[in-house]
N, C-alpha and C positions, 0 to 999 in steps of 0.2 A: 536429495537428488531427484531429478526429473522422472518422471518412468513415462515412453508415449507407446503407445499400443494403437494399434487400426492403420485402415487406408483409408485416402479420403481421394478423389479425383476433381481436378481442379483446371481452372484456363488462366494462362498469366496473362495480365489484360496489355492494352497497346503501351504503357511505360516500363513492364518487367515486374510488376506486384501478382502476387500473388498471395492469396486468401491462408492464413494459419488456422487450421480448424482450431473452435471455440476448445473442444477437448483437449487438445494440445495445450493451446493458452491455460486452460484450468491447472492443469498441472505443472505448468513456469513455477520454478521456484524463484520465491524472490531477489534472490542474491544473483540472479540472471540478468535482472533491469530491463527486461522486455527486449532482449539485444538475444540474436543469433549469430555464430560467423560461421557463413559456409565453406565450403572447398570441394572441388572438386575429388573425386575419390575412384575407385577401380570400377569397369565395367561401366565408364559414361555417366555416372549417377554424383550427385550434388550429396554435401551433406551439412546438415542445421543442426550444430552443436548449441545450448546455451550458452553461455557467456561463461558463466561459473565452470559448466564441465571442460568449455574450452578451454579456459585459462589452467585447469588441473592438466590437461592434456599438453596443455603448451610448459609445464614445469614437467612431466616426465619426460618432454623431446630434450627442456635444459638440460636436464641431468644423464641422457648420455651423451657417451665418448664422440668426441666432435672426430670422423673420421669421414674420407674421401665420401663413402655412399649417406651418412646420415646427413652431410653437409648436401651432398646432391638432393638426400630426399626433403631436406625442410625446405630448399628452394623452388622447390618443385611445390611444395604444398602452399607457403607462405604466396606467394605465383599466384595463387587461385581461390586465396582467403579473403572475406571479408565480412565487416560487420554489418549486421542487419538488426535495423529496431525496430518493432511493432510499432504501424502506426494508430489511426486510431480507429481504424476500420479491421484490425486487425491484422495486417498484410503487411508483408514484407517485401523489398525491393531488392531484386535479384541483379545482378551486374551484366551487362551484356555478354562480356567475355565468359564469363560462368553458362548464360545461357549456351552461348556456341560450341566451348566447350562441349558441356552435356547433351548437343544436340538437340535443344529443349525449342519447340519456334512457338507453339499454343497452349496445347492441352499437357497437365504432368499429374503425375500419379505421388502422390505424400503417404509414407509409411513411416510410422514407429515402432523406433527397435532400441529401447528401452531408455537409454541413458540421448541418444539423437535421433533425428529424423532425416531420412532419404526423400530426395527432391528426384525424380526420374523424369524424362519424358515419356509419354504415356506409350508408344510405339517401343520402345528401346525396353521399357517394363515389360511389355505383353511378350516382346519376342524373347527375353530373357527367361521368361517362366515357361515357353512353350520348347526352348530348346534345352531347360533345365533336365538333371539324369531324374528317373523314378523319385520317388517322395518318399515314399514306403522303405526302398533299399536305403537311401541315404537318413531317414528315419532311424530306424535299425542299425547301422553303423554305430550313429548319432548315440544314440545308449549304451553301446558296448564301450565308443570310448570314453565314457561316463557324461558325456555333454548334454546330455537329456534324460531327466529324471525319466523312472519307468514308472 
């Protein structure tokens, strides 16, 4: 499995590509075939599954109970998925609607969080960490209810 760690700041150029860092790349597991599919996700923020974790993730949505809101939420995700292959510069081509979505029009901020990577617009990133609660409190919580090693 994948593991992507860092930020990286970046400008999606005038077609919607934008640059995968090479560290990223390094760590693509093969059974991903240089293929991402994004989607849209909570708080305006893109998200770049590999291909392989996608497709695990897309068998635990099979497997549940098809019921009014699961049915509403995979359409809602399916809506705003797609696939994306590194090309040979490295870069991935982002979908317009995805952009709009996410608010993204230039500059976007790339972070790895373990198993995928978060596409942000770089404005909607700064103000999300600036209106975020303490660090330290939410830290501290974070270990009591076992979620962060001490």
């Amino acid at each position: 499995m994948s593991r992507f760690r860092g930020k990286f700041e970046y400008s999606i150029d005038s077609k919607g590509r934008v640059s995968m860092p090479a560290k990223f790349r390094r760590v693509l597991s093969p059974e991903a075939q240089e293929t991402f599919v994004t989607c849209l996700t909570p708080n305006k923020c893109l998200r770049a599954y590999p291909l392989d974790a996608w497709e695990r993730y897309e068998d635990e949505l099979a497997a549940r109970p098809e019921t009014p809101e699961t049915l509403r939420f995979k359409r809602f995700l399916y809506d705003t998925a797609a696939d994306n292959t590194l090309d040979r510069q490295g870069r991935i081509l982002i979908a317009p609607n995805q952009l709009k979505l996410a608010g993204v029009n230039k500059d976007v901020v790339l972070v790895g969080h373990m198993g995928y990577i978060e596409i942000w617009a770089k404005e909607t990133y700064e103000n999300y960490f600036v209106n975020m609660q303490d660090y330290d409190e939410m830290y501290f919580k974070s270990v009591e209810a076992g979620l962060v090693a001490k």
